[in-house]
C-alpha positions, 0 to 999 in steps of 0.5 A: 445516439449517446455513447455508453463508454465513459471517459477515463476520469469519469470511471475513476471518479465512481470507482477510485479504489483500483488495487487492494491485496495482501499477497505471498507473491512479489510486489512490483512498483509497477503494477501499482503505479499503473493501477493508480493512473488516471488522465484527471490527476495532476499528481501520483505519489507513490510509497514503498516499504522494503527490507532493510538490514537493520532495526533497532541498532541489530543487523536483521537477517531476514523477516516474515509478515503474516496477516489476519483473515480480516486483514484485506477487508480491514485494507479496504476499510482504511482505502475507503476511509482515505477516498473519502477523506481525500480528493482521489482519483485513483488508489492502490495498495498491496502488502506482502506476507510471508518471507522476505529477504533484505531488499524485498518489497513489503509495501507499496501504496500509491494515490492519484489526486488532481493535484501533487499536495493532496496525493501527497496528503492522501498517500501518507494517510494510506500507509500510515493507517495501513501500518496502524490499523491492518492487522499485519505482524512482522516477525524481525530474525537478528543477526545475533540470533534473537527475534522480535515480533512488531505490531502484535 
């Protein structure tokens, strides 16, 4: 009798796109690097953005992200893209909104491939389009009280 479980690589072959959210919630490196593993994939990059404390030669105070409603499906449409554009395994990608602190996860993005140069290749594909063409607007709070709005 044949079996009706499909081996691990088979399953991410059919279904590669494992994570996709934008959230108001911490991220964690974690999540996403377990989202993308997979037994068939010989390399796993992995990209996060955080908070840093300066922008522009201005020491940033503190940040908030805010997104479009079309925002997730806009995620899903550059993940789609990367897949099949690229040999993936496996992919995950979440961003967050709201306020952030400096030090805090904005982004984290990871791509699995059977080989490093293509997970390499795919992960930059992702974030690069992610920051291009998700509607995602931050909002920069300066030290010396000014503010500036990026991606808007």
């Amino acid at each position: 009798m044949a079996s009706t479980h499909s081996h691990p690589g088979e399953q991410a072959a059919r279904h590669p796109i494992r994570l996709l959210a934008i959230r108001d919630t911490p991220l964690t490196v974690d999540e996403v690097f377990r989202a993308v593993g997979d037994d068939a994939a010989g390399g796993t990059a992995l990209f996060v953005g955080t908070v840093r404390d300066h922008d522009g030669g201005a020491d940033v105070d503190s940040l908030g992200y805010s997104s479009h409603p079309t925002a997730e499906a806009e995620l899903r449409r550059v993940a789609e893209k990367v897949v099949a554009d690229y040999p993936v395994r496996a992919l995950a990608a979440v961003h967050r909104v709201g306020d952030l602190a400096v030090g805090d996860l904005a982004v984290v993005v990871a791509v699995s491939c059977q080989h490093r140069g293509e997970a390499f290749e795919a992960c930059r594909k992702l974030i690069d389009d992610l920051k291009h063409e998700v509607p995602i607007w931050k909002h920069q709070k300066f030290s010396d009280g000014t503010e500036e709005w990026v991606g808007a």
